[in-house]
N, C-alpha and C positions, 0 to 999 in steps of 0.2 A: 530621592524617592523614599515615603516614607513607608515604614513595614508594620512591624509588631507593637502594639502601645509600650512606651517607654524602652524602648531596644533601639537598636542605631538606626542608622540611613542606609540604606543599598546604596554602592557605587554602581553608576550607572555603567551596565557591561551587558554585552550579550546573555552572560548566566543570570541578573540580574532579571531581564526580559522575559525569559525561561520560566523563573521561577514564578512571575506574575503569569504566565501563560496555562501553565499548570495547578495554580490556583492556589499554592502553597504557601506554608511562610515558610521563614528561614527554621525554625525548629522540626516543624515537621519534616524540611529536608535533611537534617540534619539525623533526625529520629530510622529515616530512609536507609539512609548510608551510616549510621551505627557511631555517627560524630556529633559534637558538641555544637550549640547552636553560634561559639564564639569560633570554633573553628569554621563554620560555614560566611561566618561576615569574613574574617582572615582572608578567606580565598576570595570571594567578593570584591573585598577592596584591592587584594591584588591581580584581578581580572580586569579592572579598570586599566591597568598598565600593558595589557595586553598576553597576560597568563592566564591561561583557561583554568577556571574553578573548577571543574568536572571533568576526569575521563572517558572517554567512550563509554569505559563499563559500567559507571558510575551515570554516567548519563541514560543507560540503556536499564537498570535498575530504576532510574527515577521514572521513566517513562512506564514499565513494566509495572510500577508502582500505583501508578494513577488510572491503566487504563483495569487495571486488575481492579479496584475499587469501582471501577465504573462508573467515574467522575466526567460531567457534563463539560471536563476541561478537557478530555482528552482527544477529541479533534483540534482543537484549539492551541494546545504541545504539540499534536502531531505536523501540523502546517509551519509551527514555530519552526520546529528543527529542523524540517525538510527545507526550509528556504533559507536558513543560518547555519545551516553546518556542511562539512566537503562531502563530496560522494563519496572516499575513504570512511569518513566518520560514520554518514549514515549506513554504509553498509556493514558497520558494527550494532548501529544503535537498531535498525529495522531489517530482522530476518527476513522481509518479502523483498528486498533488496538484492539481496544474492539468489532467492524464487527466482527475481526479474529475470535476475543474469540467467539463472540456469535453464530457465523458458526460450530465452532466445535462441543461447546454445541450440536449445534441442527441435529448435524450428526450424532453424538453417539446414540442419540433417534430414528433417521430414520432406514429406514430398507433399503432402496435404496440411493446413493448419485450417481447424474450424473453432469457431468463435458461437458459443451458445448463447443467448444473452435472454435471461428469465422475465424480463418486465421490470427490475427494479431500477427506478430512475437511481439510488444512490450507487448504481454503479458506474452508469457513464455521466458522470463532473469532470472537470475538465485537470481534477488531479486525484480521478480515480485509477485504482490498480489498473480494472479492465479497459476504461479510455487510453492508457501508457502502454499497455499492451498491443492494442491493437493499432495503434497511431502506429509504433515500432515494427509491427507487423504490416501495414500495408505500405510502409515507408521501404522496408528493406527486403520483402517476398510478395509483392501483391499479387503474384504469380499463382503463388498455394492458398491465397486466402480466401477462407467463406464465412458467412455468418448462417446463422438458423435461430429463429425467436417466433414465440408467438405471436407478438405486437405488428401491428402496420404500422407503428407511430416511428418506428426505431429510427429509420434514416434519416428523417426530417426533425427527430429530439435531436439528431444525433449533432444534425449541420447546425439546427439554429441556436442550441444552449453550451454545446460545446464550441464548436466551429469547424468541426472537423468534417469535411467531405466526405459521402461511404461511397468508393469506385467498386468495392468489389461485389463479387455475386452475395444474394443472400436467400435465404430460402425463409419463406413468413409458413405458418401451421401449426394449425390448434392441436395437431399430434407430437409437437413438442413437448418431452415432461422431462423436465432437470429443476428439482427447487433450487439447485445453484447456478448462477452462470459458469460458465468456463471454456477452455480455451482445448482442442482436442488434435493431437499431433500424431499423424498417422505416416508410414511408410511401409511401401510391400515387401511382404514377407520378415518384418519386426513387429513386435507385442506394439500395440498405440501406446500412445501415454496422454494423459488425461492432469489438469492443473485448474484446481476450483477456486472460486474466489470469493472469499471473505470481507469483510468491511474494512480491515487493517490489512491483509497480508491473501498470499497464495497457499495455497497448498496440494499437492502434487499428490494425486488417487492410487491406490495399489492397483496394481497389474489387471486382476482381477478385474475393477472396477472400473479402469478405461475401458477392458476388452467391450463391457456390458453396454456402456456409454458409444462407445464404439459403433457397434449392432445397431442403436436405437438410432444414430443419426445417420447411417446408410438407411435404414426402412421409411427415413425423412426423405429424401431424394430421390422414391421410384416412383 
């Protein structure tokens, strides 16, 4: 594979792959991680023998690097790695990785989990945050699970573009207002907790801001 005009060949390796995914050349990886564009072939060709050219940390800086630039590659690294690299790995390289984990955790504790979902089709694809959540969620509590969304469209996007069946209850109403979706974890007599969802990753609401979130989706269901 060839790279840079007048510069060597990639050996063909999984980082090799990576770095055509990411849209890079070997310099600007290089430039990345603070090493020389000869040390980046180095690893390169001895990745083809089955030595990973990039650490975790190292990988999670390149990715951190491209999506920060806000480069038209970075869904394109991000599917890369998710399907090339272990779940150890990923849950270094993508902080909404250990989000994942720490949602389920705290849903299994819950006695309620509700699922907001705003209208944006980019959130249920079939390797989005909120599709893996709630797939996990009605796979291992469909007991606690609800949804609430404005849309009438939801359950019928939901089976025929993802494929995922909706068994559980859901509540449709145009008095839904969350510009984010997310996912809302209640039990009696503890504060809720509230986890919103972003295009890359999760992030988990201050206290405050479940409670509010809270309120608004009990005045949904009377």
């Amino acid at each position: 594979m060839a790279d840079e005009k007048g510069g060597e060949k990639l050996a063909l390796s999984r980082e090799s792959e990576l770095i055509k995914h990411a849209g890079l050349t070997p310099t600007k990886i290089g430039d990345i991680l603070g090493i020389s564009r000869a040390a980046v072939y180095q690893r390169l060709n001895k990745a083809k023998d089955g030595a990973p050219a990039f650490n975790t940390s190292e990988l999670a800086v390149i990715y951190t690097a491209v999506l920060g630039s806000d480069s038209p590659q970075a869904d394109s690294l991000y599917n890369f790695i998710e399907q090339n690299y272990s779940p150890e790995e990923l849950a270094l390289v993508f902080p909404d990785r250990i989000t994942l984990s720490q949602f389920e955790n705290a849903a299994k504790k819950g006695e309620r989990v509700i699922f907001g979902f705003n209208g944006n089709t980019d959130h249920i694809t079939g390797k989005s945050l909120f599709t893996k959540a709630l797939s996990t969620a009605q796979k291992n509590f469909p007991e606690k699970l609800s949804v609430v969304t404005p849309v009438t469209w939801f359950k019928g996007y939901l089976t025929d573009q993802v494929g995922l069946s909706v068994t559980h209850p859901h509540i449709v109403t145009s008095e839904f207002k969350s510009p984010l979706s997310f996912v809302l974890i209640e039990k009696t007599g503890l504060p809720a907790r509230a986890f919103y969802f972003g295009r890359y990753a999760l992030s988990e609401a201050d206290e405050s801001s479940a409670q509010e979130l809270s309120k608004h989706v009990a005045s949904l269901s009377r």
